[in-house]
N, C-alpha and C positions, 0 to 999 in steps of 0.2 A: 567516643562517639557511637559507636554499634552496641555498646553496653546501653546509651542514652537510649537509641532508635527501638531495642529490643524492647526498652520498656513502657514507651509510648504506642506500639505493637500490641502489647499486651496491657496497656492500659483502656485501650480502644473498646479490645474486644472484652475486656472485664463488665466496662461501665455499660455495654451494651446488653440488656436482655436477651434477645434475641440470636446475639449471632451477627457476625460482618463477614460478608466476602472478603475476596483480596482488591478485586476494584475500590468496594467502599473503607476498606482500609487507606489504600492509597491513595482515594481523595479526601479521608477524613484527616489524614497524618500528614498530606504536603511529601511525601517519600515516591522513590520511583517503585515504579512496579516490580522491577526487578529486586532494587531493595525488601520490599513488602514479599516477595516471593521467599528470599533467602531466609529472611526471619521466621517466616513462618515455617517454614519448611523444618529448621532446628525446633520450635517451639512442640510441633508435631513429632519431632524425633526423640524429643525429653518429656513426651508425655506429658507436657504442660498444658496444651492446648490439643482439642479433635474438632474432626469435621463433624456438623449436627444435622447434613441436612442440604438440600440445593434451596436456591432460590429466583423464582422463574420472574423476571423481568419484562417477557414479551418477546417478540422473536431472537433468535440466536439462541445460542448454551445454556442451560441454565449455571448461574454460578455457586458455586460450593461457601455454605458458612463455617467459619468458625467461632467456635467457644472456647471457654477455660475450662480445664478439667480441675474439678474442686479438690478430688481427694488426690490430687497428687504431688500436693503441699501440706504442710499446716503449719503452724508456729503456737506458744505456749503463751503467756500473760498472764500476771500479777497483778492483784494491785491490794496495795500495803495502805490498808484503812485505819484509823485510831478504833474503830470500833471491828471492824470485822477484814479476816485476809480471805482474799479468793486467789482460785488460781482457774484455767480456763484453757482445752485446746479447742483451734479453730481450725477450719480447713483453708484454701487457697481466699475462695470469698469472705471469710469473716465470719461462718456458720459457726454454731459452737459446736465440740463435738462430745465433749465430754467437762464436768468442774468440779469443783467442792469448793466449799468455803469454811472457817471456823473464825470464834472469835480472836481476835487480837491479842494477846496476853498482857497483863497490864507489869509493869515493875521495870521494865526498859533492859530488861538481858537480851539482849542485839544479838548475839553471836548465837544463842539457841533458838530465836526467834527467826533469825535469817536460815539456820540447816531447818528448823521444821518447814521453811518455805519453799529450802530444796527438793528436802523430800517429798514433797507433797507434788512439786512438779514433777519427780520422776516417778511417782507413784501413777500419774494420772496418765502418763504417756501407755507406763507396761499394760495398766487396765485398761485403755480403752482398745489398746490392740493395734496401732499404728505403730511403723514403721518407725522407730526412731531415726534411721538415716534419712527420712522423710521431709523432721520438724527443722525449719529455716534458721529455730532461735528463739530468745528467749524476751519477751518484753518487761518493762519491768512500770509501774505505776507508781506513785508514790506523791504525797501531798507536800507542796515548798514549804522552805525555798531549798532547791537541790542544787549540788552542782554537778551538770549532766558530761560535761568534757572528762571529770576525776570519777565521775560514777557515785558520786556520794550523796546520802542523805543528811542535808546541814540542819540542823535542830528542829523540826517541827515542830509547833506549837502545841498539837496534841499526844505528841508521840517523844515522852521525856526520855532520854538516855540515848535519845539517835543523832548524837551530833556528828557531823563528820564521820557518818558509818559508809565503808567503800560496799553498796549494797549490789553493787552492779557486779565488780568482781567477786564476789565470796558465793553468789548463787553461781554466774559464769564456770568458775573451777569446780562447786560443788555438783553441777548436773551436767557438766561437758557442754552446752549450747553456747554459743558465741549469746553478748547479752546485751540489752540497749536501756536505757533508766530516762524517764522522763516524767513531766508531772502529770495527775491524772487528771486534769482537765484539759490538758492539750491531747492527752492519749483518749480520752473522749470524744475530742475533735477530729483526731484520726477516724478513731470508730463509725462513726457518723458519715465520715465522708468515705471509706469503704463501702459497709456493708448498711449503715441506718436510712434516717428516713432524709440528708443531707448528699445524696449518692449525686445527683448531678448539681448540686451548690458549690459556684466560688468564690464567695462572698458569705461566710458564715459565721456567724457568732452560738455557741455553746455556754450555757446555763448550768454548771454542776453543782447541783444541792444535796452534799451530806452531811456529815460530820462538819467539815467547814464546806467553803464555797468559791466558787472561782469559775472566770470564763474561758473558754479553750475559741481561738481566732482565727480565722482565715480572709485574707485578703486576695484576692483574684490569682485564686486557687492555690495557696501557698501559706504553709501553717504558720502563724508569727509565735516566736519562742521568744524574743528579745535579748539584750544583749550577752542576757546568762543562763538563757535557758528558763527563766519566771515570770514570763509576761503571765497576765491573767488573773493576779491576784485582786481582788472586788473589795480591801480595805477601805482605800483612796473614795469609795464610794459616798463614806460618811454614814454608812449604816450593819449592821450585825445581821448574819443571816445562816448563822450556824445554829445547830439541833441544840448545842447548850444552852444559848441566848432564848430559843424559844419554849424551853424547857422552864426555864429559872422564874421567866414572864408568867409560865403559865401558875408556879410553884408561889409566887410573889401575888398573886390575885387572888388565889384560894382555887383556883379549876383544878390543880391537883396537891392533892393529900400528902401530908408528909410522909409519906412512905414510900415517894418519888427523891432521889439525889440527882445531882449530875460530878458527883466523883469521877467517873471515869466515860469515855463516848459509848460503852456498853449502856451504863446507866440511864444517860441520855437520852439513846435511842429509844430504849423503854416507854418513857416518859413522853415520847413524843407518839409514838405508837397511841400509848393512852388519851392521847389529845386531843387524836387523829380522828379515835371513836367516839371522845363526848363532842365533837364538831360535825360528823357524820350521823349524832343523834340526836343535832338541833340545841347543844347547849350554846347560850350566844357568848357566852366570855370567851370559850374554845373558837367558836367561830368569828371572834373579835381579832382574837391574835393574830388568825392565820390568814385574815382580811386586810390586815394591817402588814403582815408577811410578803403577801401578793405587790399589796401596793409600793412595798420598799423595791422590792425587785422589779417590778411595771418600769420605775423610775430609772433605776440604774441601766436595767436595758436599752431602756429609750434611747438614755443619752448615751450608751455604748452603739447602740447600732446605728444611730444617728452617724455617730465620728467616723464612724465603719464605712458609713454605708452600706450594711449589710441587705442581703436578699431573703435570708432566713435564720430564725431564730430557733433553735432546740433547745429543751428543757429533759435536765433528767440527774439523775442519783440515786441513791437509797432515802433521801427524805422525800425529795420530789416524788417520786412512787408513790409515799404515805399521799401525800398533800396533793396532784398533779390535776383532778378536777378542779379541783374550789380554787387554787391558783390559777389554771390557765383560765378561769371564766372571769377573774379580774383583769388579769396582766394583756389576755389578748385582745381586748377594748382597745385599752390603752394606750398597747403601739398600734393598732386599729388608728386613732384618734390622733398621735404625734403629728403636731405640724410639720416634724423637718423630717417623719419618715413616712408620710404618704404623698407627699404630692409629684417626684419622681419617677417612680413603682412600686409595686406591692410587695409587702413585706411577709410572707409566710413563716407562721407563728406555731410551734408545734411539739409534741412529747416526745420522746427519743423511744422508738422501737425494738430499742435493744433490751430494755432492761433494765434494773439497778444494778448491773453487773457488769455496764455500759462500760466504764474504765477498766477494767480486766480486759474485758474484747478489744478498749481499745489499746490497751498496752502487747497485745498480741499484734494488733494492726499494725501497731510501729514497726515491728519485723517485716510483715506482708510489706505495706508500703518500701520501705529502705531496700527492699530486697527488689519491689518488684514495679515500683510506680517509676515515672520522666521525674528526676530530681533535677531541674537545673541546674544548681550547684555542681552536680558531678562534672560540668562542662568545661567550669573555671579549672584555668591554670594555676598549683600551687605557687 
């Protein structure tokens, strides 16, 4: 219980811009004063949190705010793409503070693939000059279906030779940080609701468009992972929304040249890259695809945020980057226009602020969070 209260303490004063006193903590949190005193008082003495400042009310004291000190955390994040790996450190808020990315190697050798992904996280830490007694941990991304209990990567569709690879332990042992593995549209999810443009959303649904595709979900304020960790996958949907399928579309029409494949998601990406520009230069076959793109994803959202009930919508990936105009100018009519999502409230409709590097930050977030948000869960009795 003082592990829980600690972190709804410091959840407060997180999601807060500005800064909480200890009153408005205490009437924000339901805690007594004294409680809210004790907490904070440690949070101050681990240099987790300082005072930013008073805050003058009108007669009497003025009261003392507190903030989060950023740099006196950070955590590391992965995420293990078919076409490209990044890795990423963040500070306490979800800043980035340093990354790199390269591409993917294609032939499925796991065990060299997984130590260049070590190394590269303990490269990023020496170079950026932080503290390694600092970093919380290690997150890990990676596309389903996983199983996140063993740590394991179960065969991804794009990513041949990774079945059953324990990817969570072999980085874990190879760079010393305790490690977390989940998928990267839930670790998106996270992301978003950290440090993106979902900061005060609890009711969220997340849009990730790369390589393949998937939604990351929140329910009144509570990540849904389902019963193995894979909620989120957008097959079920009855439609294709992955860079190959729109690659092949465009390859199948004549809009691009044989000199375009989709062998491998490096290739893909290519090709979509190129699609992006003759649509951006007015070809309409380009601009046919990726209109018809919008509209397949308008649909499925719809009907996702509809069963949700969701309050806000984000969109984001390394495709979604390419394409995130000329999509959102379809898809945000749309749920605009849903009978079963406006006549309740407003549904805000939006790009993710972080990036296409959104899953990296957010698989850094999964540390931040586990480490440092009100987990309910931790309440239950084994």
């Amino acid at each position: 219980m003082a592990d829980f209260n600690e972190s709804v303490i410091m959840d407060a004063i997180r999601r807060h811009p500005t800064g909480l006193s200890r009153v408005e903590l205490a009437q924000a949190t339901g805690l007594s004063a004294q409680t809210v005193s004790n907490i904070t008082r440690r949070l101050l003495d681990q240099g987790v949190a300082r005072e930013s400042g008073k805050q003058h009310t009108g007669s009497g004291k003025p009261r003392t705010l507190l903030e989060i000190v950023p740099t006196s955390r950070y955590a590391v994040g992965v995420h293990l793409d078919p076409a490209v790996i990044t890795t990423v450190l963040v500070d306490l808020l979800g800043a980035v503070v340093a990354q790199r990315s390269r591409q993917t190697p294609s032939g499925g050798y796991t065990d060299r693939i997984a130590g260049d992904m070590a190394a590269s996280v303990s490269a990023l830490v020496a170079e950026s000059g932080v503290d390694a007694a600092k970093v919380l941990g290690l997150g890990i991304a990676a596309p389903g279906p996983l199983d996140p209990s063993a740590g394991w990567v179960v065969d991804p569709p794009e990513l041949p030779g990774w079945g059953q690879y324990p990817l969570r332990d072999r980085l874990s042992e190879a760079t010393g940080f305790p490690a977390l593995l989940d998928k990267d549209v839930t670790a998106a999810v996270v992301a978003e609701r950290w440090a993106g443009a979902a900061h005060h959303s609890g009711n969220l649904l997340f849009f990730y468009l790369g390589t393949g595709s998937g939604m990351g979900l929140v329910v009144d304020d509570t990540v849904l992972r389902g019963a193995s960790g894979n909620a989120g996958e957008v097959g079920g949907l009855g439609a294709s929304f992955s860079a190959r399928t729109l690659v092949e579309e465009a390859i199948g029409l004549g809009v691009l040249g044989t000199e375009y494949t989709c062998l491998d998601p490096a290739d893909a990406q290519r090709g979509l890259e190129r699609l992006a520009t003759l649509a951006a230069e007015g070809e309409a076959e380009a601009e046919g695809i990726i209109e018809r793109l919008a509209v397949r994803i308008g649909r499925g959202v719809c009907a996702a945020a509809t069963l949700l009930d969701a309050e806000t919508v984000v969109f984001g990936g390394p495709t979604w980057q390419l394409l995130a105009d000329r999509l959102l100018a379809t898809i945000k009519p749309m749920v605009a226009r849903s009978p079963f999502v406006r006549p309740t409230h407003p549904t805000t409709v939006v790009s993710t602020t972080l990036g296409e590097n959104v899953a990296a930050v957010g698989a850094a977030s999964l540390v931040l969070d586990q480490a440092l948000s009100a987990q309910p869960r931790t309440l239950l009795l084994g």
